[in-house]
ROSELUM-929111 format. One record per residue (C-alpha): x, y, z; residue number from 1. Coordinates in steps of 0.1 Angstrom, whole numbers, padded with zeros to 4 digits, always signed. Example, Ala and Ser with C-alpha at 12.3 -4.5 7.8 and 13.67 -1.06 7.14 Angstrom:
// ROSELUM-929111
x/y/z/num
+0123/-0045/+0078/1
+0137/-0011/+0071/2
This chain:
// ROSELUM-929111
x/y/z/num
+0081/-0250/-0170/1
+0062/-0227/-0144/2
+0074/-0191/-0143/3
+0076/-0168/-0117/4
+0088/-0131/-0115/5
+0105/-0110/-0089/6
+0096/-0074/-0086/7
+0124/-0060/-0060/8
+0155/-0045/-0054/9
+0189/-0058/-0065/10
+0215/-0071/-0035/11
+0251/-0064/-0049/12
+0264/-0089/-0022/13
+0236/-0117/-0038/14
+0223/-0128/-0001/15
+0191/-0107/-0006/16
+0166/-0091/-0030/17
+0162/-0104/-0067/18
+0197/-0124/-0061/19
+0183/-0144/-0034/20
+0149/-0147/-0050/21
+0163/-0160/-0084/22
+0184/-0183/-0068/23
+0155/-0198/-0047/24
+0137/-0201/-0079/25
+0161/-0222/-0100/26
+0162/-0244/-0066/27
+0124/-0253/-0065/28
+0125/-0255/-0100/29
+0111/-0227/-0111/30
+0124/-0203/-0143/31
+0127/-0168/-0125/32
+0123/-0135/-0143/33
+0128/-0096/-0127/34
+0119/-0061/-0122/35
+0144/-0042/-0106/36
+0130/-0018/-0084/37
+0164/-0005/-0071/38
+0201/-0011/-0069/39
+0215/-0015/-0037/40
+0255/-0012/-0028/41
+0255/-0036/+0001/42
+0268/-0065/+0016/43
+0270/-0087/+0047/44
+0282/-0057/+0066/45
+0253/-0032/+0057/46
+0234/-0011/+0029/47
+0260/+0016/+0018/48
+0238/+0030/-0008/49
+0199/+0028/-0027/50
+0196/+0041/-0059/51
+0158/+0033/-0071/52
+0140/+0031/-0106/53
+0127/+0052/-0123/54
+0087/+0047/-0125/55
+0088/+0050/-0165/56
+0120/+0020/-0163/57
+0102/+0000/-0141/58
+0072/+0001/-0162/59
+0088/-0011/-0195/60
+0104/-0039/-0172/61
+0070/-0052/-0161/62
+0053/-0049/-0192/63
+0083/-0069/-0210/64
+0083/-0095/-0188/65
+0041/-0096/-0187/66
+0038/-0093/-0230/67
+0065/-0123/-0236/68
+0067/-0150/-0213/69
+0039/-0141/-0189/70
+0044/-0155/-0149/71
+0025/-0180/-0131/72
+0032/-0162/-0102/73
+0049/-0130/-0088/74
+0066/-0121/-0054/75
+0070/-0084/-0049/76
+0096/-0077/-0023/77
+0114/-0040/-0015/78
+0097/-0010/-0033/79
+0106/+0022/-0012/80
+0083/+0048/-0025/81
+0046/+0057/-0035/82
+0052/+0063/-0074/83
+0069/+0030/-0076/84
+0040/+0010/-0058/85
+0017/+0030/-0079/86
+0033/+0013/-0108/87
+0036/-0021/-0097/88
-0004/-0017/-0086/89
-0016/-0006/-0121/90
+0004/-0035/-0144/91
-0002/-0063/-0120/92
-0039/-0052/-0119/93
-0036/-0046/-0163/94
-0022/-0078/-0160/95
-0046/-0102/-0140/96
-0015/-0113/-0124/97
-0020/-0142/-0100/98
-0008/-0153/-0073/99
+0009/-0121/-0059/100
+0030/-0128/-0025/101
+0037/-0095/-0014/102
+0072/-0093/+0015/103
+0064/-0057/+0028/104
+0101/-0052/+0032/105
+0106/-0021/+0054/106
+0140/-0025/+0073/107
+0168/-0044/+0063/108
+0186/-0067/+0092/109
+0215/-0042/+0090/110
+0193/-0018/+0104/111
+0187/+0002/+0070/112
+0156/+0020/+0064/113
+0142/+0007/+0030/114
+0111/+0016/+0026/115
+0094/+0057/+0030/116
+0072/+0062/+0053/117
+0046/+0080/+0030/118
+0045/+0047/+0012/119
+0037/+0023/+0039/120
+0000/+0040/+0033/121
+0000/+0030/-0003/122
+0015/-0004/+0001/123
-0015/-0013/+0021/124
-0041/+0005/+0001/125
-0031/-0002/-0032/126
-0005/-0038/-0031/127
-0019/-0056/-0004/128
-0056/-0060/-0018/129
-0041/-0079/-0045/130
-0021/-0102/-0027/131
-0031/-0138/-0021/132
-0007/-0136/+0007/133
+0015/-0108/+0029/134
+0045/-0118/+0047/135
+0056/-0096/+0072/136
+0082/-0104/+0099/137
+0077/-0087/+0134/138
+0091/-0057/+0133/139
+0073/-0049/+0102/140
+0041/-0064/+0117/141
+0044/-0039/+0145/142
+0046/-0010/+0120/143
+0015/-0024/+0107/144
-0006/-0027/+0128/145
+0009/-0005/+0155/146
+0013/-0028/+0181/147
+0041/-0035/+0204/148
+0049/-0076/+0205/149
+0068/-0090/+0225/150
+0054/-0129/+0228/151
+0033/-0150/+0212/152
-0002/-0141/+0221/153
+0009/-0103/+0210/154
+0018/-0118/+0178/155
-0013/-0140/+0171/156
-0030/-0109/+0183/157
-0014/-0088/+0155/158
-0014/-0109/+0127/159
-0055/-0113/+0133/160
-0058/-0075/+0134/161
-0037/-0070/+0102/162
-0060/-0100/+0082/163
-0092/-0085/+0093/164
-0081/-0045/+0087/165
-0066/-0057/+0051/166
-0092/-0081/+0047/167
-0058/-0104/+0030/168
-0046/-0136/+0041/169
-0011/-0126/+0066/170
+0021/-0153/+0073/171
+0035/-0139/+0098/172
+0066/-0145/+0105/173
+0081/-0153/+0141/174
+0117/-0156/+0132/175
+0126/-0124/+0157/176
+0119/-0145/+0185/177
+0147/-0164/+0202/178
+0133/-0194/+0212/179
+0120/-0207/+0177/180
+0110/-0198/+0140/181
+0075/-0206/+0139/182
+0053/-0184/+0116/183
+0015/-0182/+0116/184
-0008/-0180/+0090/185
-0045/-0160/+0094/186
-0070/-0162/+0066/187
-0085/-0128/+0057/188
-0116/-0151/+0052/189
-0119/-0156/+0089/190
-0120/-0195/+0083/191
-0090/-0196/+0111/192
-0055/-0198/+0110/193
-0029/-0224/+0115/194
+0007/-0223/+0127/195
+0039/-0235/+0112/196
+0063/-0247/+0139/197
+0097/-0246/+0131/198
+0133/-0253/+0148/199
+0154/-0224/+0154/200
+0187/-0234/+0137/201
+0220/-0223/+0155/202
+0233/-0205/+0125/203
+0238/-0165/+0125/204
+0236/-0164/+0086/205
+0204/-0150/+0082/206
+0207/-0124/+0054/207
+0180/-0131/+0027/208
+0155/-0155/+0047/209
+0125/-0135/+0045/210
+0130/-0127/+0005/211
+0140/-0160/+0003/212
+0107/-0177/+0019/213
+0082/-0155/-0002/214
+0100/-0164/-0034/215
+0095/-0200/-0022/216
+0059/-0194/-0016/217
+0057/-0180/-0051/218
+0075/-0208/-0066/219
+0054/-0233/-0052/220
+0022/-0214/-0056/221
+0033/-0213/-0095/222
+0036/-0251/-0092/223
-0002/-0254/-0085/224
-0001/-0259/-0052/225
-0020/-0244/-0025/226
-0014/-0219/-0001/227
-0011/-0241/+0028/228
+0010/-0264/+0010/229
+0034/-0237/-0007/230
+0042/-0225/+0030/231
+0051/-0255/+0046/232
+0072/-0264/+0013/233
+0087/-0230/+0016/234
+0094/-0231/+0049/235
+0113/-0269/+0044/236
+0134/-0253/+0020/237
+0143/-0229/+0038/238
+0152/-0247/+0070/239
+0176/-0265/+0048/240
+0190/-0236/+0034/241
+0202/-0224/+0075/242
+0211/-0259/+0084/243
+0238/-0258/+0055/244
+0250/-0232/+0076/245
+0274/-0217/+0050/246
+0294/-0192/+0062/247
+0307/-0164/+0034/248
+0314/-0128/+0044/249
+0327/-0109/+0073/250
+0287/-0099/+0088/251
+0258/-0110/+0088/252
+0258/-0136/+0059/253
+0235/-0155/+0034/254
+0217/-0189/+0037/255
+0227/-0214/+0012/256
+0201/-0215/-0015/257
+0211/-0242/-0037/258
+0217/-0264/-0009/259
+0190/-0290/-0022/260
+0212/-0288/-0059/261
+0247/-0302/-0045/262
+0260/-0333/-0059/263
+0289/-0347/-0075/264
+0287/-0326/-0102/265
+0293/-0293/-0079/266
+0323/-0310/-0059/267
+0340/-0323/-0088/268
């Protein structure tokens, strides 16, 4: 069995974070390890409070996971400061790890600031170079890159200027628009880019989805596929995970990630 591991912060509510990612994991078939980067007290309503790791704890996690059962793949989601990235740099780099999908998590939909801004500078010098792919949606595009996008062309425009400074391939992902959920990807390679249309589902559960498409990128990367391949898989799964349209919680609420894994079994 292919093995991938989640380095990210814990979702008390299980919508987000290492919750969702796990989840999305044991969906595409994938056995799903972590490294908790920080607990969160939150829910569908909001992030109430962040407690991080320690960089010593998160260390020992990383190297337990890497010295037993070693991944195939890893997804790195919310780290909010620079001695935390500095550890996740070092192992993954100690490590060889491959196929590193890196979400550069920075606001939660709530609002919530989770990430400092000292460490955006790190996450892009140090995490990003060894990432096969980033992932970032367009508010975090625009803190990128500094631009201010408000269609499409300011988008494409973006994500090009974010491959080429970074010299690493960028999805980025359209979701923040309103009239669809297409996402492009640019290759830091400058061998072009292609886009992945996608039909905005009428569902306003969307707590989770970007932690939950980079963990399906990393799943499927971990299954040998390619990176072309591993986002359109990722985003199929995850179209079916909003058109379940579950509904739990009394905010803004979580797609339903095992809804390829219902059956008789789970109604009986």
């Amino acid at each position: 069995m292919k093995k991938v591991l989640t380095i990210a912060g814990s979702d008390s509510s299980g919508g987000a974070g290492v919750q969702a990612d796990l989840k999305t994991m044991l969906a595409n078939g994938i056995y799903g390890m972590s490294a908790i980067t920080a607990l969160t007290a939150q829910n569908t309503q909001g992030v109430r409070m962040v407690q991080e790791a320690t960089p010593e704890f998160l260390a020992a996690e990383l190297d337990a996971v890497f010295e037993d059962i070693r991944p195939d793949a890893v997804k790195v989601g919310m780290v909010a400061s620079p001695a935390l990235i500095h550890v996740i740099a070092d192992k993954l780099k100690a490590y060889k790890a491959e196929h590193v999908v890196v979400d550069p998590v920075m606001v939660a939909t709530s609002g919530a600031k989770l990430l400092m801004d000292e460490a955006i500078e790190v996450l892009v010098q140090e995490l990003f170079p060894l990432a096969e792919v980033i992932t970032p949606n367009i508010p975090e595009l625009s803190v990128l890159t500094g631009a201010e996008i408000a269609d499409e062309a300011a988008f494409e425009q973006a994500a090009k200027k974010l491959a080429a400074e970074t010299e690493v391939n960028v999805l980025a992902k359209g979701g923040h628009f309103a009239d669809d959920a297409s996402d492009l990807l640019v290759l830091a390679d400058g061998k072009g880019e292609k886009w992945y249309r996608g039909t905005r589902v009428a569902n306003p559960n969307t707590h989770g989805t970007g932690c939950t498409l980079s963990s399906a990128i990393a799943a499927n990367l971990a299954k040998g596929f390619d990176l072309d391949e591993s986002i359109g898989r990722a985003k199929s799964y995850l179209f079916g995970a909003l058109l379940a349209k579950m509904d739990l919680g009394k905010g803004n609420g979580p797609v339903d990630h095992g809804w390829n894994l219902h059956g008789d079994f789970f109604e009986n």
